[in-house]
C-alpha positions as CSV (number, residue, x, y, z in Angstrom):
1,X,-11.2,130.2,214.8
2,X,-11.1,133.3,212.7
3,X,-8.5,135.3,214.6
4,X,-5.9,132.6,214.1
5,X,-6.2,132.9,210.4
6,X,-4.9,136.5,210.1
7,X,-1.3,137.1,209.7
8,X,0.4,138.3,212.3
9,X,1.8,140.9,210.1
10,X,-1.8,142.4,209.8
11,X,-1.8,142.2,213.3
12,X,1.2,144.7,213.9
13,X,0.1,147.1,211.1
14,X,-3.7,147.3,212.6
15,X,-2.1,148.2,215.9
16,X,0.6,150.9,215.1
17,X,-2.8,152.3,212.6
18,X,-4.6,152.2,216.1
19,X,-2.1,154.3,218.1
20,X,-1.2,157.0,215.6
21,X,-5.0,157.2,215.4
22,X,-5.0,157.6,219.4
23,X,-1.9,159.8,219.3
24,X,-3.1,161.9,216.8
25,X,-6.7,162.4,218.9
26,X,-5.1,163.2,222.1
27,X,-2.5,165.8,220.1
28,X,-5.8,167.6,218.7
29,X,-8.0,167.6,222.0
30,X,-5.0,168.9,223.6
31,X,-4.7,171.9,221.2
32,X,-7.8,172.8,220.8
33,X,-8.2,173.2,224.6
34,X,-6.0,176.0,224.8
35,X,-4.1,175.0,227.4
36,X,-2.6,176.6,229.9
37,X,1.3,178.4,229.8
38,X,3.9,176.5,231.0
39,X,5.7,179.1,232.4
40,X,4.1,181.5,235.3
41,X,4.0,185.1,234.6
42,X,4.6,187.1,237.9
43,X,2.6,190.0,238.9
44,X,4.5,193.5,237.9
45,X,3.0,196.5,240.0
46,X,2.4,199.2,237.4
47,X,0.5,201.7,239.5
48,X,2.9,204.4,238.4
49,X,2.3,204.2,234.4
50,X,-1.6,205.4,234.5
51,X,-3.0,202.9,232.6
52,X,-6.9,202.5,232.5
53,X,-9.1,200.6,230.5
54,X,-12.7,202.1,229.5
55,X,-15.3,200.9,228.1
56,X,-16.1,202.7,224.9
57,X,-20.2,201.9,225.4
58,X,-20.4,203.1,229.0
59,X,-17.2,204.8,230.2
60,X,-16.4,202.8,232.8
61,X,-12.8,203.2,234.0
62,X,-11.0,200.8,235.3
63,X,-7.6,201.4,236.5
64,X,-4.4,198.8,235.9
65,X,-2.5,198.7,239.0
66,X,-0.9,195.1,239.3
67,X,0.1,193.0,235.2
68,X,-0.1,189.6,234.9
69,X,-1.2,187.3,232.3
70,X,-2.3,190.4,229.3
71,X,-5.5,189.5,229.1
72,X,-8.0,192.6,228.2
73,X,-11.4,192.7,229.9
74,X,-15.1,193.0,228.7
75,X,-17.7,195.3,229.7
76,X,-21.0,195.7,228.2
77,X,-20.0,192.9,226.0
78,X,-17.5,194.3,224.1
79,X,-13.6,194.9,224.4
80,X,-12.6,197.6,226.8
81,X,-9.8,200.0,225.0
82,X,-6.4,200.5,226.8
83,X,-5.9,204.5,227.8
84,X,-2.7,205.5,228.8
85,X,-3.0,209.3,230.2
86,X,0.1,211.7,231.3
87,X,0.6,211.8,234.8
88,X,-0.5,215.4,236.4
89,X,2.1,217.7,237.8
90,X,1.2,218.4,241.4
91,X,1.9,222.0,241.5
92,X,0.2,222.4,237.8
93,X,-3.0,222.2,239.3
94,X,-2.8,224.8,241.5
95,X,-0.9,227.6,239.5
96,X,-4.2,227.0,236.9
97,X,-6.4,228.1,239.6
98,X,-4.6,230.5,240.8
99,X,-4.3,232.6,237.3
């Protein structure tokens, strides 16, 4: 038989070649899926901070109430930019109307 005629030396190196081959596969596939993080990111309410995106093509708003995971949204295909606008002054409002 020709399996008994090969060193068992050759044996060893052909399967420590085999799992670093394996080992090396499964390290790639699993970085190049982009897995997930390992640690959860709880939701933070940020109503208060008036931050919007808008879509540059369009001018869709939307508005960022609840942050998680920063992950910024698409609309019309591209990139929506991130608008962070002063907060009014109630009473402001009014004394401009009134002048």
């Amino acid at each position: 038989m020709v399996l008994a005629s090969v060193p068992v030396w050759q044996w060893l190196v052909a399967a420590v070649l085999f799992l670093a081959i394996v080992g090396g596969g499964f390290a790639f596939l699993k970085g190049v899926s982009g897995g997930r993080p390992t640690e959860k990111i709880e939701p933070e309410d940020v109503a208060e901070l008036d931050v919007f995106f808008v879509c540059s093509e369009c001018g869709t708003e939307f508005q960022v109430t609840r942050l998680g995971e920063i992950q910024v949204p698409r609309h019309c295909g591209e990139p929506m930019n991130v608008v962070r606008r002063p907060r009014p002054v109630p009473g402001e409002q009014l004394r401009k109307e009134g002048e």
